[in-house]
N, C-alpha and C positions, 0 to 999 in steps of 0.2 A: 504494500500500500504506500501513494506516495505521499507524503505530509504537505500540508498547504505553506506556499509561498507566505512567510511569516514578514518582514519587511520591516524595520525598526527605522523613526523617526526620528532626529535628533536636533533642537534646536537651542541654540545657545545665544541668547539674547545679552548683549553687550555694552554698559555706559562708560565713556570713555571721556575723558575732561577732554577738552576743543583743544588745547594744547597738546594731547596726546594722541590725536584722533589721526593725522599721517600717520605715526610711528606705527600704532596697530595698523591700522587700515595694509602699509607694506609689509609687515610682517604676516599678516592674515593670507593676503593676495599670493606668498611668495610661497603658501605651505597649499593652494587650492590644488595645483599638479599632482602632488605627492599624496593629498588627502584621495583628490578623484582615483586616482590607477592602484590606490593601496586596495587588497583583495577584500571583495567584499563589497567594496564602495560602489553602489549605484548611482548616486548625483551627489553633487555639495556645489552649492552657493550659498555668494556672499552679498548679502544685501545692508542697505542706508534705511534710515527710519526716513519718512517724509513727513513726519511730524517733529521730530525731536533729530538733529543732526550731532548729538552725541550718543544716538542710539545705534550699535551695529549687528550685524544677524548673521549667525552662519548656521546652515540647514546642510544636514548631510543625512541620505538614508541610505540603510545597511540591509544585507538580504539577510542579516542573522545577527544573533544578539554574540554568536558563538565569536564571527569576525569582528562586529565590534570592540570588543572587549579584548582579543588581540591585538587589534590597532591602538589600542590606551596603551600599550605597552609600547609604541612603535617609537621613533625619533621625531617624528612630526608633531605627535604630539605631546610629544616634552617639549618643545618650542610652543605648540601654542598654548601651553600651560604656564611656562615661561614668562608670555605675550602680556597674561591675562596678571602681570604686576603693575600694566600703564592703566587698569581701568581705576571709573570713579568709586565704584562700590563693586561688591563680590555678582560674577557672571550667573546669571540666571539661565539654568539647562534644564530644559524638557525632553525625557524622553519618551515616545508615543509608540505602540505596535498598532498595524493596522489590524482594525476589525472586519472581519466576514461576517456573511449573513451568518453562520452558525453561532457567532458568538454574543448576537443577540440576546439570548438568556443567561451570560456568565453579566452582561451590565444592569445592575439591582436595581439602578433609576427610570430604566426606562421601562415604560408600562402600558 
């Protein structure tokens, strides 16, 4: 039997004092190669808030929680944990798995 394409979201929202926001900004950009082709990695982008221009976003999803969690061991992202000493306050991560219709009945809220 073959298990359902699990797909792990990860979003790391970023405040960054306006003074610091180049420094992050190319230190982010210079790890997006290394993030995309590292295994596992299905998409990462790097996005600007359009509200708040000390807000920075980076989205990366993973076909498994297995390669993520190898990748936290990677070099890349010892740098962008590194990175994450120019923000204003501590980075805020979410991470999401996606839901199928079968897993309708594991979410308690919905009715």
């Amino acid at each position: 039997m073959l298990l359902p394409f699990v797909m792990i979201l990860v979003i790391m929202q970023m405040k960054v004092p306006s003074e610091k926001c180049k420094e992050l900004f190319q230190a982010i950009t210079s790890l997006l190669n290394p993030i995309r082709t590292a295994e596992g990695c299905l998409r990462c982008d790097f996005f600007h808030s359009m509200e708040d221009e000390q807000i920075l976003c980076l989205i990366a999803e993973w076909d498994s929680r297995k390669n993520l969690e190898k990748n936290r061991k990677s070099e890349w992202f010892m740098v962008l944990r590194g990175a994450m000493h120019l923000l204003e306050e501590p980075c805020e991560i979410i991470s999401c798995r996606r839901l199928h219709l079968g897993d309708l009945h594991k979410v308690s809220h919905i009715r």
